[in-house]
C-alpha positions in Angstrom: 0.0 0.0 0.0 1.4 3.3 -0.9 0.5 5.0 2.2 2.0 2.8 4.3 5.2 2.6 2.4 5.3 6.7 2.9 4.3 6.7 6.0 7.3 4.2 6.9 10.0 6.0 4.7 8.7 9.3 6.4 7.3 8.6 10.1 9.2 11.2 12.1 8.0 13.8 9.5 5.0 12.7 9.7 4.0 11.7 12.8 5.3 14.2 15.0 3.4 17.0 13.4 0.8 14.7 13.7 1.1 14.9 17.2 1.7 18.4 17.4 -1.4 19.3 16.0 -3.2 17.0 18.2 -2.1 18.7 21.0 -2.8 22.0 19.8 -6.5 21.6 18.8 -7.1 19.4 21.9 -6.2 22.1 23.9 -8.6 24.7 21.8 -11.5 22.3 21.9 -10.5 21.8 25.8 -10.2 26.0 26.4 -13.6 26.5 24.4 -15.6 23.7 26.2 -14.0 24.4 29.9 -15.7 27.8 29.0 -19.0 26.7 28.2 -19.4 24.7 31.3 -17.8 27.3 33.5 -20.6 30.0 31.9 -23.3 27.3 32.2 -25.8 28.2 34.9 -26.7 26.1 38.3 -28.9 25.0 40.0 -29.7 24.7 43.6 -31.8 22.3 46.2 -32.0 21.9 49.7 -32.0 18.2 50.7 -34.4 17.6 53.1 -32.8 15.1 55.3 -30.0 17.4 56.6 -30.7 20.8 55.0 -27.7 20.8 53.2 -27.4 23.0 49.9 -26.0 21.5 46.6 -26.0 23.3 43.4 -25.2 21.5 40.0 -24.9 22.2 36.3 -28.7 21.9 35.1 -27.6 22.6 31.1 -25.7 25.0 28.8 -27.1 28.6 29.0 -27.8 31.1 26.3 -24.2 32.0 26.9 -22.8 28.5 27.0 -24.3 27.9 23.8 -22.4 31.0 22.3 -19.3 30.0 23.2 -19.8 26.4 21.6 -20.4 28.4 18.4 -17.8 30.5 18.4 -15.3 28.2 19.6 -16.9 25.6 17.1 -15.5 28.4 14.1 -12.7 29.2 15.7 -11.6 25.2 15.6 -12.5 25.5 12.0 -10.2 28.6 11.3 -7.4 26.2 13.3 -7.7 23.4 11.1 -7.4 25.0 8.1 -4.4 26.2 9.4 -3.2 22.6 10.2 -4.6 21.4 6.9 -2.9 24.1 4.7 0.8 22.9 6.6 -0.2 19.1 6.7 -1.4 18.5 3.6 0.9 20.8 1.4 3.7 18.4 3.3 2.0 15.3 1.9 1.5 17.0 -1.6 5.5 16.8 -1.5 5.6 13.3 -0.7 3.4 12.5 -3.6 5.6 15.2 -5.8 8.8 12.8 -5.0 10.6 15.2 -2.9 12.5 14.6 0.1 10.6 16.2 2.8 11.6 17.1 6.7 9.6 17.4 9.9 9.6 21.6 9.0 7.6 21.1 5.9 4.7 20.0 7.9 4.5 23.2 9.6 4.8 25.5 6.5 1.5 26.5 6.2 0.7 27.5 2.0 -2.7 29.1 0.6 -4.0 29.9 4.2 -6.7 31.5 3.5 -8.4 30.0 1.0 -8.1 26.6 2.8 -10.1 28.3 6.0 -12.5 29.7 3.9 -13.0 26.1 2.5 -12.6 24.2 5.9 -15.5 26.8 7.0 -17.5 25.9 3.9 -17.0 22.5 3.9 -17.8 22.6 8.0 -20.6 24.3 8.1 -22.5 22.2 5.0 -21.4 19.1 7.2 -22.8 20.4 10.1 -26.1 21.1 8.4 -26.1 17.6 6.9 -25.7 16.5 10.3 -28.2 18.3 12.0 -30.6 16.9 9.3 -29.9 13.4 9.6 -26.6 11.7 10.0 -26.4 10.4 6.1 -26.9 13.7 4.9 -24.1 15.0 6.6 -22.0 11.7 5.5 -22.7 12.5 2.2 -21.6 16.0 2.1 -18.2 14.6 4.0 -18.3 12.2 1.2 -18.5 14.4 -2.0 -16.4 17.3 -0.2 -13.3 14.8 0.8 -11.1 15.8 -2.1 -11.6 19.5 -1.4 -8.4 21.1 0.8 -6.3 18.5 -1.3 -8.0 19.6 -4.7 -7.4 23.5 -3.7 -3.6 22.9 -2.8 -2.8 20.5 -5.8 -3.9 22.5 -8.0 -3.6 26.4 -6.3 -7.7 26.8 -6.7 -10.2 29.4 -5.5 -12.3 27.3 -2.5 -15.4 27.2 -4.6 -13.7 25.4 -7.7 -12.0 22.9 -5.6 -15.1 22.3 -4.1 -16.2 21.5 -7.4 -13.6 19.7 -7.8 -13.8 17.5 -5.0 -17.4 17.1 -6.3 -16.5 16.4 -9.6 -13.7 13.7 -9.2 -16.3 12.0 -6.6 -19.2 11.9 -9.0 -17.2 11.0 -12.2 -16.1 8.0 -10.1 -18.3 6.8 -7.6 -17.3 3.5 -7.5 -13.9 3.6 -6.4 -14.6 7.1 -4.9 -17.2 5.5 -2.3 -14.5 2.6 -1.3 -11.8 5.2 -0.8 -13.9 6.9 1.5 -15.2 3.3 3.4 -11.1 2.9 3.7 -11.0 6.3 5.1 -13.7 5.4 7.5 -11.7 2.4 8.7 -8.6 3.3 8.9 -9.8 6.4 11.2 -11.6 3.5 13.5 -8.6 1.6 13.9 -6.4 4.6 14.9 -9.3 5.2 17.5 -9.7 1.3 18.6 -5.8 1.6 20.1 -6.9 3.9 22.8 -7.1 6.8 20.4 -3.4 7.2 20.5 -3.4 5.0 17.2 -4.6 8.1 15.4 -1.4 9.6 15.3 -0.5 7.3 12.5 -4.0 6.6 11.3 -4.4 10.2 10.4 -1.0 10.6 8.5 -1.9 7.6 6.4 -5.7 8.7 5.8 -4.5 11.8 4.3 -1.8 10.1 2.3 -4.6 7.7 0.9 -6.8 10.1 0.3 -4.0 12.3 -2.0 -2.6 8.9 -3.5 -7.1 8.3 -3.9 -6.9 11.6 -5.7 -4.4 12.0 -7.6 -5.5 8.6 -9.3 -8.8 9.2 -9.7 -7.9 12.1 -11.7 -5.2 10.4 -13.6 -2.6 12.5 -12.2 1.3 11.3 -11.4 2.0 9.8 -7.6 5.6 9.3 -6.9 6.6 5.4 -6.6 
């Protein structure tokens, strides 16, 4: 598998941003929910055995549920960072060229990969609020999109087309790429989540191999 063979000539490169960027958007997610639940108002009873007074979390507030928004776009505007640096490092890999741990952290075409991870987000998240399979389908025909705009230096709209396009025009083998994407994610998860750190790298060198392919471009041996 071509992936893995990368991901085994390259795993320091690879996985330590990997890790890095773990770190950094756990600890987002962790400062934007410690927020929500700090702002969430209590409650309070009196129990009537000894009188005693205990107040507890009864929900997120108006506030709460503010936060989780804005720190739900501001994890967006993150990952598109990490995407822009990430991927553009694997787009190397699949260019031939000897890459180092500091390519992973040049971020290229910032912010039309935001704009995308934003678009592509919030269409997901509608999906999702729909029905689950709605939102699977719109992670399904979007997949190809960050990789599609940095391959080929596109506006966010056209490589949402061309994510579109390259998943249409192939839906055969574009569905099983994305069933493979599915699994390998699971597996990193199954080993105590700390398995992602090399599921992730090789998901997203799939899914550039997948592309690249499907659109009959070159991939390095």
């Amino acid at each position: 598998m071509w992936a893995w063979n990368k991901l085994s000539q390259n795993a320091v490169a690879l996985i330590v941003p990997s890790l890095v960027y773990a770190v950094i958007l756990g600890v987002v997610y962790g400062i934007v929910y410690g927020l929500a639940i700090a702002l969430a108002p209590e409650s309070s009873y009196t129990s009537s055995d000894n009188g005693a007074s205990v107040s507890y979390t009864a929900g997120f507030g108006i506030a709460s549920i503010l936060v989780m928004i804005v720190g739900w776009i501001v994890l967006l505007v993150v990952a598109g960072v990490v995407q822009s640096a990430f991927v553009s490092g694997v787009l190397d890999i699949a260019n031939g060229r000897q890459v180092a741990m500091g390519d992973f952290f040049k971020p290229r075409n910032v912010g039309n990969v935001i704009v995308a991870t934003l678009i592509v987000g919030v269409a997901s998240a509608i999906g999702s609020a729909l029905c689950v399979i709605p939102g699977l389908i719109v992670d399904f025909l979007l997949m190809f999109t960050i990789i599609a705009l940095l391959d080929r230096n596109l506006s966010p709209v056209d490589a949402i087309r061309a994510s579109f396009e390259t998943t249409t025009k192939n839906l055969g083998p574009a569905i099983l790429a994305f069933l493979v994407m599915i699994a390998i994610v699971l597996v990193g998860a199954i080993v105590c989540g700390v398995g992602l750190i090399v599921a992730v790298p090789v998901e997203m060198l799939f899914l550039v191999y997948t592309f690249r392919r499907l659109n009959g471009a070159e991939v390095a041996a």
